[in-house]
SEVORO-528143 format. One record per residue (C-alpha): x, y, z. Coordinates in steps of 0.5 Angstrom, whole numbers. Each point is the difference from the previous one (the first is absolute). Last residue first. Example, Ala and Ser with C-alpha at 12.3 -4.5 7.8 and 13.67 -1.06 7.14 Angstrom:
2
R       x       y       z
R      27      -2      14
R      -2      -7       2
***
This chain:
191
R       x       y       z
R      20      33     -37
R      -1      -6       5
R       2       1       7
R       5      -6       3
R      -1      -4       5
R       5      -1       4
R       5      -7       2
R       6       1       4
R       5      -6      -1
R       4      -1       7
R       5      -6       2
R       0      -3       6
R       3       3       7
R       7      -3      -1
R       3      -6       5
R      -6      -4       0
R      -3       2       5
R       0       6       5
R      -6       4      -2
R      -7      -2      -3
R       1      -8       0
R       0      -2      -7
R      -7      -3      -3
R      -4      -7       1
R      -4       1      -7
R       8       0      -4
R      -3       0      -7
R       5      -3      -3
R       5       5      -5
R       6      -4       1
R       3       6       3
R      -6      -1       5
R      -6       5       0
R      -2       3       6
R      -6      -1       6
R       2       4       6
R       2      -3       7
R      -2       3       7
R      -8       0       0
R       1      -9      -1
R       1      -3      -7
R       1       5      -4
R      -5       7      -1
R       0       3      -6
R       4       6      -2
R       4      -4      -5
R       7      -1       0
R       6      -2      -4
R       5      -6       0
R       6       2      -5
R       3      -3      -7
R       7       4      -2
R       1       6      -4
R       1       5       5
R      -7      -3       3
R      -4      -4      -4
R      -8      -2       0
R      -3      -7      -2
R      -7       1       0
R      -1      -3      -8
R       4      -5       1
R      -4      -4       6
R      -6       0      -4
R       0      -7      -3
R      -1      -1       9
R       3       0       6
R      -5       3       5
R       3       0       7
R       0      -3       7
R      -1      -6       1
R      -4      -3      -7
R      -4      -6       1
R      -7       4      -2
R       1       8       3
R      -6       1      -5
R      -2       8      -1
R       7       2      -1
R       1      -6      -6
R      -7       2      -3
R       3       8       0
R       6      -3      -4
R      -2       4      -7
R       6       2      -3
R       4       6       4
R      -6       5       0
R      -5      -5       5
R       5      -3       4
R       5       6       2
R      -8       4       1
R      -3      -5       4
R       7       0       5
R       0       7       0
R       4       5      -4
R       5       4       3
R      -3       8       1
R       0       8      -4
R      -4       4       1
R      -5      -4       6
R      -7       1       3
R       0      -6       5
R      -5      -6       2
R       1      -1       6
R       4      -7       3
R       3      -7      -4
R      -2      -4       6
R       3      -6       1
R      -4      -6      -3
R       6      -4      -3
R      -2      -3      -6
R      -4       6      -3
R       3       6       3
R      -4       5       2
R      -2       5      -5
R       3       7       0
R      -4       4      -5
R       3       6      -3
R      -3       6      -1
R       3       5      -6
R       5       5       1
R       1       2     -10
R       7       1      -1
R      -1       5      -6
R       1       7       4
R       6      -3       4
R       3       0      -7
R      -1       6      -2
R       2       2       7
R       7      -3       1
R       1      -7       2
R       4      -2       5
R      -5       2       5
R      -3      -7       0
R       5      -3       2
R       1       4       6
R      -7       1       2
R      -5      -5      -3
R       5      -6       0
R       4       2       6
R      -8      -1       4
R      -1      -6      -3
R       7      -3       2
R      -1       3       7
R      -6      -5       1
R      -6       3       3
R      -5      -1      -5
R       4      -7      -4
R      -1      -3       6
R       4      -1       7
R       2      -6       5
R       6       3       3
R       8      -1      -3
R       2       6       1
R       1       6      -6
R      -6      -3      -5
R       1      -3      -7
R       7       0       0
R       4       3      -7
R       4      -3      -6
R       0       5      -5
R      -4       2      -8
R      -2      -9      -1
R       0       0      -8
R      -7       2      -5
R      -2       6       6
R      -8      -2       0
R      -6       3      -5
R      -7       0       0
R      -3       5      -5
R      -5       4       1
R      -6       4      -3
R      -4      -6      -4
R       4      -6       3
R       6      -2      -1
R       4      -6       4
R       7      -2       2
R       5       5      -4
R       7      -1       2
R       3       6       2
R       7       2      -3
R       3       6       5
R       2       8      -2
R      -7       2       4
R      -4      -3      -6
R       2      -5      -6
R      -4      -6      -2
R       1      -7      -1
R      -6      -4      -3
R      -3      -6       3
R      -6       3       0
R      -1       3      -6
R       1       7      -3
***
């Protein structure tokens, strides 16, 4: 197994991210549904957003107990985002989570240098790895979230159908029309 390879768990494909000596990093290869990040549009972290809550329970109890058993909860770090400054919150324990801003450029071809400089561009990263972090939804290229802060403690940080990195982020709840689409990333317990 590589990173990069597609794999099987939970009857969904996941895309492997990283592997370390007693687990693999793995995020849903499509966009699995459209949902808001948070229930109101509040200034709100990853800790006590709803999107994280619906992860760890609902989601997460979609799988049956042999697959549970495999998902590792590991600690999540919530910097805050490095453009902007707004407050990425408390660290959190996590089953099942989005990736940050951090963890999007460093596993989708290394745009971590970008995310560091904000340098002449506005809003997001635009780079050789757009490609690589373009997701679909029913077949089509959609916008997804990150669990990092955008530009102000009421927007999230995503991923544009053109792959950019959009540091500045979606509002939490309301706009645009759909609540952004949702790719759960886990770390997956070695055999």
């Amino acid at each position: 197994m590589n990173e990069g390879d597609i794999i099987s768990f939970g009857n969904l494909k996941w895309q492997v991210l990283d592997i370390k000596a007693d687990k693999k990093l793995i995020i849903t290869k499509d966009i699995l549904e459209l949902r808001w990040y948070h229930n109101e549009f509040v200034e709100i972290t990853w800790a006590e957003c709803e999107l994280r809550k619906y992860l760890n329970n609902e989601f997460y109890n979609t799988f049956n107990q042999d697959e549970k058993a495999k998902i590792a909860a590991v600690t999540n770090c919530n910097p805050d985002n490095p453009w902007f400054k707004t407050k990425g919150g408390t660290d959190t324990i996590d089953s099942i989570f989005l990736l940050s801003l951090e963890e999007v450029c460093k596993y989708f071809g290394d745009s971590i240098e970008t995310l560091l400089n904000k340098g002449n561009q506005k809003w997001l990263i635009d780079d050789e790895n757009n490609q690589k972090r373009q997701a679909r939804y029913n077949g089509e290229y959609h916008w997804w979230r990150l669990r990092s802060p955008g530009y102000y403690g009421r927007t999230s940080a995503s991923i544009n159908s053109r792959g950019n990195v959009y540091v500045r982020g979606n509002g939490v709840y309301g706009r645009p029309k759909d609540g952004g689409g949702v790719r759960p990333a886990l770390w997956l317990k070695l055999e």
